[in-house]
C-alpha positions as CSV (number, residue, x, y, z in Angstrom):
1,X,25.4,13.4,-1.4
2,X,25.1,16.0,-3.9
3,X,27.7,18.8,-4.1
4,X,28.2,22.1,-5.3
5,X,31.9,22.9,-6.8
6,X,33.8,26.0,-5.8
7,X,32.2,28.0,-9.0
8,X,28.9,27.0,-7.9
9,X,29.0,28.1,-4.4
10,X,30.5,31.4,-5.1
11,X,27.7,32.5,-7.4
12,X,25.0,31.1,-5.1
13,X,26.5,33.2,-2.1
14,X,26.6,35.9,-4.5
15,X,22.8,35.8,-5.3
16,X,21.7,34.5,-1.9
17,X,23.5,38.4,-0.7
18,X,21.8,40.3,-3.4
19,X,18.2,39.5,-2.6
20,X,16.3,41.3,-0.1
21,X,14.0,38.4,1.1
22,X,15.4,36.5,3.8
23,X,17.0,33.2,2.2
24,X,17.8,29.9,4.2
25,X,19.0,28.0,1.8
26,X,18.8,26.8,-1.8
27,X,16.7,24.2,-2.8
28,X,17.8,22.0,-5.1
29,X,15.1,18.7,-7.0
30,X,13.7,17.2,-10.4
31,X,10.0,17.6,-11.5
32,X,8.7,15.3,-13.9
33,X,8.6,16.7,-17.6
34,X,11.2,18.1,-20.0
35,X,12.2,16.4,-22.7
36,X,14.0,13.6,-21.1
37,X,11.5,13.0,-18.4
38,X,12.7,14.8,-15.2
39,X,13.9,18.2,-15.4
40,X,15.9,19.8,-12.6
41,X,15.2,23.0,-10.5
42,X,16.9,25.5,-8.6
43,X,15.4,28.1,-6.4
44,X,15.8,30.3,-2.8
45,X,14.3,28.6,0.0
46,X,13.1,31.2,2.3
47,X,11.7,28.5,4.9
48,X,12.6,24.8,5.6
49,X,10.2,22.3,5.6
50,X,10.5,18.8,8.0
51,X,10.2,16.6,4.9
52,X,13.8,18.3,3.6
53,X,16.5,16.9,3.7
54,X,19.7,19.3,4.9
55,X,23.1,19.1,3.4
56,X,26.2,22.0,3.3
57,X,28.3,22.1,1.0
58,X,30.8,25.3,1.3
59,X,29.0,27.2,3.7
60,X,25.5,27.0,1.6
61,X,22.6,25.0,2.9
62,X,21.1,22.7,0.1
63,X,17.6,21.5,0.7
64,X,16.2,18.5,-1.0
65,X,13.0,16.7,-0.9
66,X,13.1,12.8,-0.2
67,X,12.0,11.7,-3.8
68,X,14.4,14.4,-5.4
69,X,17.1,13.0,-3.1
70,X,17.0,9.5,-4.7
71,X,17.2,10.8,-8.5
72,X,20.0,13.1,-7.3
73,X,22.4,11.4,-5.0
74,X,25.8,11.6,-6.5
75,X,25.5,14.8,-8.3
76,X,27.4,17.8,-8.8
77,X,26.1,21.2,-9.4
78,X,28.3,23.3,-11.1
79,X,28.6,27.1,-12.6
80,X,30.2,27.8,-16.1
81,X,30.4,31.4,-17.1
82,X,31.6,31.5,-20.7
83,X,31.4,33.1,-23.9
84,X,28.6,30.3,-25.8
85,X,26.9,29.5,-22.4
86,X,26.7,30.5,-18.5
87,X,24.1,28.7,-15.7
88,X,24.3,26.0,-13.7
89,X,25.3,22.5,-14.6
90,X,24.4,19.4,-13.5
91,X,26.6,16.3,-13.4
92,X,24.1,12.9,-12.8
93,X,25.8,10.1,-12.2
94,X,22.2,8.2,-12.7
95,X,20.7,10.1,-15.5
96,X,21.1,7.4,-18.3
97,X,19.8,9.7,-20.9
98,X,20.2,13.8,-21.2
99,X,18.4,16.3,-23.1
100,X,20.6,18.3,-25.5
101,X,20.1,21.3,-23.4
102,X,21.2,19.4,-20.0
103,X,18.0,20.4,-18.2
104,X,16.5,17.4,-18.4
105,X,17.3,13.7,-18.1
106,X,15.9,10.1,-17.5
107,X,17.1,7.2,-15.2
């Protein structure tokens, strides 16, 4: 399963409500590169494809592709608004190694 925390769902409401395209969902994967070897993405999903895999988590609809899935099961996907640093964060439970910036990681 991967979750979103309160923070995180707030702010993708939030965003998902300020665009003008029609949105139905977020997706939510890795992509090979980055420093670490696998860096991860966010991004609006304006249309669903068979191959995704659906979760909800606080009322917003995650989609994930099946390879994605496997690096990702486990994590959490939170949103830090502070003074040094705001975006989302990703907690990996199988990410044995993580870039400095926490963009990237490798199992």
């Amino acid at each position: 399963m991967i979750t979103l925390t309160d923070n995180a769902a707030k702010k993708v409401h939030q965003l998902i409500e300020s665009r003008d395209q029609p949105t139905v969902g977020l997706r939510v994967g890795v992509r090979g590169g980055g420093c670490s070897g696998f860096s991860y993405f966010l991004e609006f999903a304006e249309a669903q494809s068979d191959a995704d895999r659906e979760l909800d988590c606080h009322g917003v609809k995650l989609l994930v592709d099946r390879k994605s899935y496997l690096y990702l099961m486990g994590t959490e996907v939170d949103y830090v608004d502070r003074l040094t640093e705001s975006g989302f964060k990703f907690t990996n439970p199988n990410a044995k190694r993580t870039c400095g910036c926490g963009e990237s990681f490798s199992v």
